[in-house]
C-alpha positions as a LaTeX table, in Angstrom:
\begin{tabular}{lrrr}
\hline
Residue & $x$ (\AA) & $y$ (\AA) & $z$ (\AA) \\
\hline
Unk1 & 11.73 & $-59.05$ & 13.22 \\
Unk2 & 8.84 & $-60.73$ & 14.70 \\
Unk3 & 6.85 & $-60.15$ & 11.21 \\
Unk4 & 9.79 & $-61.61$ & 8.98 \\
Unk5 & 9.86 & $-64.45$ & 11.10 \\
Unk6 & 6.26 & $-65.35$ & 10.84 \\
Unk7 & 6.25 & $-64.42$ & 7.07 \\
Unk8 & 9.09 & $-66.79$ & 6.63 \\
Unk9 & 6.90 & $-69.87$ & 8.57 \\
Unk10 & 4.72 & $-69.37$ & 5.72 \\
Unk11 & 7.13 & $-69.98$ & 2.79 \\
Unk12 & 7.05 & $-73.32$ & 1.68 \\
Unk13 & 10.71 & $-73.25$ & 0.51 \\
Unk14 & 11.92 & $-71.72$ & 3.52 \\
Unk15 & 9.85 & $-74.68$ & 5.33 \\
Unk16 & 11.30 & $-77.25$ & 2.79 \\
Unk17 & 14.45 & $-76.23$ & 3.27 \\
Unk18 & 14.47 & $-76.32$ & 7.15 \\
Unk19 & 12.89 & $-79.77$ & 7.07 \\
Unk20 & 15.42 & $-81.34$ & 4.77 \\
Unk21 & 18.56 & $-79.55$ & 7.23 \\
Unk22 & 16.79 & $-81.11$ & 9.87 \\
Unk23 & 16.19 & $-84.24$ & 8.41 \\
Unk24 & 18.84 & $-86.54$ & 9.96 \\
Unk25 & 18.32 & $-85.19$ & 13.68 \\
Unk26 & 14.53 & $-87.07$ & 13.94 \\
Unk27 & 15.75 & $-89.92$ & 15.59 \\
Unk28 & 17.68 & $-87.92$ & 17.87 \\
Unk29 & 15.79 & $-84.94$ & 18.39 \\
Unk30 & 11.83 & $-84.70$ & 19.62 \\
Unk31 & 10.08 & $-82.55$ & 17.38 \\
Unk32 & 9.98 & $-79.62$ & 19.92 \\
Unk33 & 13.85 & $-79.50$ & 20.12 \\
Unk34 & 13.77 & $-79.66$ & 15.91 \\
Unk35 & 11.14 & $-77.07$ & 16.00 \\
Unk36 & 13.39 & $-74.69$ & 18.37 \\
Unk37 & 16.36 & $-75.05$ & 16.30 \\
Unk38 & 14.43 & $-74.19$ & 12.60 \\
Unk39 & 13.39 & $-70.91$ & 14.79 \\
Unk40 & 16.71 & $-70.06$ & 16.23 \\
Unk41 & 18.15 & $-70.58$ & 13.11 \\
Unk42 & 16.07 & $-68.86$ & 11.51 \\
Unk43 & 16.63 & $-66.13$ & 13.78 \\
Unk44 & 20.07 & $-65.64$ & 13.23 \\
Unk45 & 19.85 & $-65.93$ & 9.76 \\
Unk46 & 17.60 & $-63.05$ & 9.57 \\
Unk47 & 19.89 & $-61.20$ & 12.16 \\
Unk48 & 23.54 & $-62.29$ & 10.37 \\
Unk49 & 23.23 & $-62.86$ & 6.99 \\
Unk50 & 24.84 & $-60.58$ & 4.72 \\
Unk51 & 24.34 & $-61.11$ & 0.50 \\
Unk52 & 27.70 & $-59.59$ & $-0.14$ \\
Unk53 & 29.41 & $-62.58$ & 1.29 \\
Unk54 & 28.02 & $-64.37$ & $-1.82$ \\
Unk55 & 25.87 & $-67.04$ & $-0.23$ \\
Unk56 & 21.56 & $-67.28$ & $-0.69$ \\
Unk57 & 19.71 & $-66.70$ & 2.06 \\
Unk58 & 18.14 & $-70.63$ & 1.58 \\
Unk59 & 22.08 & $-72.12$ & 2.06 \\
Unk60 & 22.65 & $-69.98$ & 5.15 \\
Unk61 & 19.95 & $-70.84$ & 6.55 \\
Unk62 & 20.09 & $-74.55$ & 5.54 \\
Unk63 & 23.43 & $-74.30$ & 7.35 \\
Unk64 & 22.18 & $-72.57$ & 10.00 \\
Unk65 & 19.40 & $-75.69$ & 11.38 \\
Unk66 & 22.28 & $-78.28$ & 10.83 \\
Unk67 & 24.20 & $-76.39$ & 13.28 \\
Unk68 & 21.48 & $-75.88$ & 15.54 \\
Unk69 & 20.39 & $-78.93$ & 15.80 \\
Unk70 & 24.06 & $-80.57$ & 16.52 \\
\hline
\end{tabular}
């Protein structure tokens, strides 16, 4: 898991995408808490998303930061 995760830091859409979700929590947020939740996220994205459900991987995870960071 450990190995996705780090491959997945190195995506720039995956880091676009996490950014943008996370967007509208920087006055709110310090960057470490914003950091934590684009990791936990991107956790459980790795651990619960399935592709038969009929979402990408880039919406649940998009998802995923918003909720994280609320």
């Amino acid at each position: 898991m450990d190995a996705k995760i780090e491959e997945a830091l190195q995506d720039d859409t995956i880091q676009k995408i996490m950014h943008k979700a996370a967007g509208s929590f920087r006055n709110q947020l310090s960057e470490d808490e914003i950091y934590t939740c684009k990791i936990n996220a991107l956790w459980k994205a790795f651990l619960n998303y399935e592709p038969s459900k009929g979402a990408k991987f880039t919406t649940y995870l998009y998802s995923g930061v918003r909720i994280e960071c609320i």
